[in-house]
N, C-alpha and C positions, 0 to 999 in steps of 0.2 A: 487291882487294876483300875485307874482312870476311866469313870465313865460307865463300869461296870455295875449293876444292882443287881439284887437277889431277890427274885417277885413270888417266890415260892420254893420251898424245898420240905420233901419227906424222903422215906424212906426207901418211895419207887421214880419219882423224880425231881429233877433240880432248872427249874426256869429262871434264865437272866436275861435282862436287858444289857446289852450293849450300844448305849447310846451316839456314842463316835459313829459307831458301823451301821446303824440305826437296824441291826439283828437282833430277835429274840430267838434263846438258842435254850430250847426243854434237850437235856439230857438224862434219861432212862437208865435208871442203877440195872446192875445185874442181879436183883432180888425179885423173882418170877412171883404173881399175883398170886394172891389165894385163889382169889374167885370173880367172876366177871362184877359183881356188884362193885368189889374193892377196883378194879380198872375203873370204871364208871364215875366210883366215889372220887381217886384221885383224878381222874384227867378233867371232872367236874369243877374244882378245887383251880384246878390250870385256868380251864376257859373264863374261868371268874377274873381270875389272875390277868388273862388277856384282854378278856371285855373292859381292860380300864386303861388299855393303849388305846392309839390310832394305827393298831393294822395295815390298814390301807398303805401308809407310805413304812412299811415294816416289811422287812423278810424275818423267814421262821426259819432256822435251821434245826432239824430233831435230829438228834443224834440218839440210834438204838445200837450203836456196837457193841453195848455192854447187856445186854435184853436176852434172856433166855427164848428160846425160839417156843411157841406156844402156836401150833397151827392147829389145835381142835372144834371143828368148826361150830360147837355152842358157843363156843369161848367169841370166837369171831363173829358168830352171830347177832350175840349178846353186849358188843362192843362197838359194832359197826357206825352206831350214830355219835357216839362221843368220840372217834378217830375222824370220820367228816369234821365236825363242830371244832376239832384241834385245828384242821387246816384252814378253814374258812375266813374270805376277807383279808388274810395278809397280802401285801403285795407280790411275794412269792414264796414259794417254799422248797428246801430242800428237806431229804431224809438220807441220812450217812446209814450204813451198813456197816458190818463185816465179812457176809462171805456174800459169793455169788448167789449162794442158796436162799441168805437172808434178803438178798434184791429183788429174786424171782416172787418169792413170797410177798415182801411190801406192793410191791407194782401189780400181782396180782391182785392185791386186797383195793389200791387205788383205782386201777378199772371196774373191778367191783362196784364202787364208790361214785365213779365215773370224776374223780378227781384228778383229771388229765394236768392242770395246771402244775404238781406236784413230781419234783423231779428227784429217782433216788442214785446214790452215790456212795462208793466205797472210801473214798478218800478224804479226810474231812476237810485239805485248804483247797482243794477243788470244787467242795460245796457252798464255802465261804467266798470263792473266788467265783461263783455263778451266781451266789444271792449281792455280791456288792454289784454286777454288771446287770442283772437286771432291776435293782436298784437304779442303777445309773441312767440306763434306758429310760425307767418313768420318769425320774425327774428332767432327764431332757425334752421327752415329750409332751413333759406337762409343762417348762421353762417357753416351750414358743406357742404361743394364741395359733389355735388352727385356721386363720385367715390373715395373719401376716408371714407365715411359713413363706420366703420365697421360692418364686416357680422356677423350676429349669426342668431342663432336657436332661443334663448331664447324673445323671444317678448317683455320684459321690459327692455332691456341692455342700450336702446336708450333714454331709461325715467328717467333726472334726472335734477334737481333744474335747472332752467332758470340763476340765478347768483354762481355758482358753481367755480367761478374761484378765 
């Protein structure tokens, strides 16, 4: 695929850049961890991986639909700051699912976190389709100086086509 790199790949997960979509998208095999050390070790291996983008104007999609469910709360305890350190600094982030179970579960572990920013989802082009629009958002917001923004009254003046030029 045009555009697409490979920034890391083992045996528990596989991180790409998609430079078009400007998404880095970690997807999670279904080969459940030994031990929270090995979680640590790989998603350590990731944040390396990340720390050599520009985040900031990036969305992260994670995709755990293939993730063996693991709610033991060492497990999670012991994981808790390298799953922060995953989401951190991207412009935004989705987390795709498969069951309703496994959404209650990540959303719990984000409040946990207090990583409200972090939005999760079943369906993966509905996730892809939230990180291009909040994408789109920043760069619109950051495309106009916040003191030649013109002023009105009218509440939709501001709202129009992202490629309009």
């Amino acid at each position: 695929m045009l555009g697409m790199e490979v920034l890391l790949q083992n045996d528990h997960l596989t991180v790409t850049l998609d430079q078009e979509m400007s998404i880095v998208r970690s997807t999670r095999s279904e080969l459940p961890y030994p031990s929270p050390d090995e979680f640590i070790r790989v998603h350590s291996e990731a944040l390396q991986a990340y720390e050599s983008l520009d985040r900031g104007s990036l969305g992260h999609l994670i995709d755990l639909r293939r993730a063996p469910m693991n709610n033991d709360p060492a497990f999670e305890a012991a994981t808790m700051r390298t799953r922060s350190m995953l989401v951190s600094e991207f412009a935004c982030v989705a987390i795709v699912v498969r069951t309703a179970v496994g959404a209650l579960q990540v959303n719990r572990l984000l409040r946990e976190e207090n990583n409200d920013h972090v939005v999760v989802f079943q369906d993966d082009d509905v996730a892809v389709g939230y990180v291009l629009d909040e994408l789109g958002k920043q760069v619109r917001r950051s495309s106009v100086p916040p003191r030649s923004r013109p002023r009105s009254s009218h509440p939709h003046s501001l709202m129009r086509p992202a490629k309009l030029r």
